[in-house]
C-alpha positions in Angstrom: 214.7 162.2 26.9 215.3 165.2 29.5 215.8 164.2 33.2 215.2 166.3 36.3 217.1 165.1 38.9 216.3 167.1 42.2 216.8 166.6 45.9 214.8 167.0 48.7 217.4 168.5 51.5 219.7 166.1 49.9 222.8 166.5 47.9 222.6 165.0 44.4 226.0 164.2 43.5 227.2 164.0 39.4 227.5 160.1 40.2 224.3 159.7 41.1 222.3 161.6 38.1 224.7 159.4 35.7 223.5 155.9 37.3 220.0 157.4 37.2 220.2 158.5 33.9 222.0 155.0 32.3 219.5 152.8 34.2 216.1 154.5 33.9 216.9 155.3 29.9 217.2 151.5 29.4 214.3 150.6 31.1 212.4 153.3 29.6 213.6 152.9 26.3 213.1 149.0 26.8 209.2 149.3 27.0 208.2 153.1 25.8 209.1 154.4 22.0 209.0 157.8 22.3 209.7 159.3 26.5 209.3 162.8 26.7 210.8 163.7 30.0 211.8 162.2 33.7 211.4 163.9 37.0 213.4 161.8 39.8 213.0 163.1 43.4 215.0 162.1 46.3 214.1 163.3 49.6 214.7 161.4 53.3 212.1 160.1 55.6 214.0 159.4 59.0 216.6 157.2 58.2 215.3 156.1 54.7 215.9 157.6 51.8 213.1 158.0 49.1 212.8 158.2 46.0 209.9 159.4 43.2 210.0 158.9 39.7 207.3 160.4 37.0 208.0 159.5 33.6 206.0 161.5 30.9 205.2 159.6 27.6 204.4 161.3 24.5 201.5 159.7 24.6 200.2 161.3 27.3 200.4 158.6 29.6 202.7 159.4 32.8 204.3 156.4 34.8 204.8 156.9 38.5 206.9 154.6 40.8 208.2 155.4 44.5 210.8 153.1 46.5 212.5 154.0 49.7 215.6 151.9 51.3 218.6 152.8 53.1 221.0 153.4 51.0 220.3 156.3 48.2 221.1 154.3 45.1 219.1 150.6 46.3 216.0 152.8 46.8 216.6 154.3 43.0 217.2 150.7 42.3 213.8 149.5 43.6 211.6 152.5 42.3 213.0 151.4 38.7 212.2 148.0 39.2 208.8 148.8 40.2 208.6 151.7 37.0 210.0 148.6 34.8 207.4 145.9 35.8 204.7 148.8 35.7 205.8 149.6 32.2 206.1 146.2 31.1 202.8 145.4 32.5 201.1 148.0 29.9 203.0 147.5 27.3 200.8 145.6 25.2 198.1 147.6 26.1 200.3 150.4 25.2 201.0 149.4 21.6 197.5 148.5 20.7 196.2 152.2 22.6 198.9 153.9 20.2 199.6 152.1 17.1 198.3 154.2 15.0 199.2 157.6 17.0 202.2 159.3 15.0 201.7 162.9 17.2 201.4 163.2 21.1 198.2 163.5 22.2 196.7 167.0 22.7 195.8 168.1 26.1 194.4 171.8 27.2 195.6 173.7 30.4 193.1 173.7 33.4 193.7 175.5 36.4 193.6 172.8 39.6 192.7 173.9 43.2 193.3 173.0 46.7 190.5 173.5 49.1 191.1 174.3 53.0 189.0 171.8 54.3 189.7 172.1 57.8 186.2 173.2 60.2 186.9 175.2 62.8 185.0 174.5 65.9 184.4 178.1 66.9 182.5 179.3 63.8 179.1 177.8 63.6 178.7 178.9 59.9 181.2 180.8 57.5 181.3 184.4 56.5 180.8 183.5 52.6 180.3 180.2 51.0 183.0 181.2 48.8 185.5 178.2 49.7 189.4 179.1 50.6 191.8 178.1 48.1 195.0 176.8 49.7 197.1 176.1 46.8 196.5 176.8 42.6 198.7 175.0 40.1 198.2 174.4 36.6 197.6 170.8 35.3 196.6 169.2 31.4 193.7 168.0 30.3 194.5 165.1 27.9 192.4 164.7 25.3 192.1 160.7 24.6 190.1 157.6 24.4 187.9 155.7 27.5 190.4 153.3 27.3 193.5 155.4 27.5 192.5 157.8 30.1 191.3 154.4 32.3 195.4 153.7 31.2 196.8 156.9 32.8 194.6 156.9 35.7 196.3 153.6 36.5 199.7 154.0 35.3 199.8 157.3 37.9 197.9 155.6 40.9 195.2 158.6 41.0 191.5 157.5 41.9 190.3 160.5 39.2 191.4 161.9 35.7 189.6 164.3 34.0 189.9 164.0 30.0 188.6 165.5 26.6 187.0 162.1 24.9 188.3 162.0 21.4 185.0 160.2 20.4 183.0 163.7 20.3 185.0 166.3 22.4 183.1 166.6 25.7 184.7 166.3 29.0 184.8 163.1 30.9 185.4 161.5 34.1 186.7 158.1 35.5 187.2 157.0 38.6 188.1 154.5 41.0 185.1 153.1 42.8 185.3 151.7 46.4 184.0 148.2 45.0 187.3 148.2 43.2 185.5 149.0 39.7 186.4 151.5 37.7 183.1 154.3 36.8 183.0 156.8 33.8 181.0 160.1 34.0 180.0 160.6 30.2 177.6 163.7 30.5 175.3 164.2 27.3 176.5 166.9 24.6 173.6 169.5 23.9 172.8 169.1 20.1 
């Protein structure tokens, strides 16, 4: 498994990445079969310290914890125990998802978008409707199963995925509703 270990403004010493790396490969390797990769952030937020972890599975599902505490290694220490019971908690729906799946799952590049969104008071209506972008990054497009995309949604706190449904190819939605449900935008394929 490879491991990213980056800092925020903060130094990350040798003896750090070692803990990080023994602890979150037996927790990882404990209730995932095949990791891919790790990113592990630490950054400071006034006196705390904070810390991010994204594991990538080669299923395409991506776990994603976040602790903060005073000292450096307790708020590692709490974001993989909160990545550990997150795992463990999808484990089983984990090995029935991908039993049967011996390759990773395919995903296509999409280009994703941030909008300005701020209104400005002084202009009553805009030049163009063309909207300005703030920020473009590229992101995946996994190409999976209702169930497994309603998986990774929840396994990386987002309220929206966007996946390629391996039923019949088209793009779908799911979403967090404000009721607490989860909806699925399944448009019709043209025949």
């Amino acid at each position: 498994m490879r491991y990213q270990i980056t800092g925020k403004q903060i130094d990350v010493g040798e003896a750090l990445q070692t803990h990080v790396k023994d602890e979150m490969s037996e927790v990882v390797s404990k209730y995932a079969e095949r990791p891919t990769d790790a990113n592990i952030v630490f950054s400071k937020d006034a006196h705390e310290h904070v810390c991010e972890a994204i594991v990538h599975l080669s299923t395409g599902l991506t776990a994603q914890a976040k602790a903060s505490a005073v000292d450096i290694y307790a708020a590692f220490d709490k974001c993989n125990e909160r990545m550990e019971k997150q795992l463990r908690r999808y484990k089983r729906r984990l090995k029935n998802h991908h039993r049967d799946r011996t390759e990773p799952v395919a995903s296509m590049g999409a280009a994703a978008y941030i909008l300005d969104g701020s209104d400005t008071p002084e202009e009553s209506e805009p030049d163009t409707f063309e909207p300005m972008i703030v920020a473009e990054m590229e992101t995946k497009i996994p190409s999976v199963s209702v169930g497994e995309a309603v998986m990774q949604m929840e396994l990386a706190h987002a309220p929206v995925l966007v996946f390629r449904n391996e039923g019949h190819g088209g793009l779908n939605v799911v979403y967090r509703r404000e009721d607490g449900n989860i909806g699925w935008i399944d448009p019709k394929l043209d025949s």
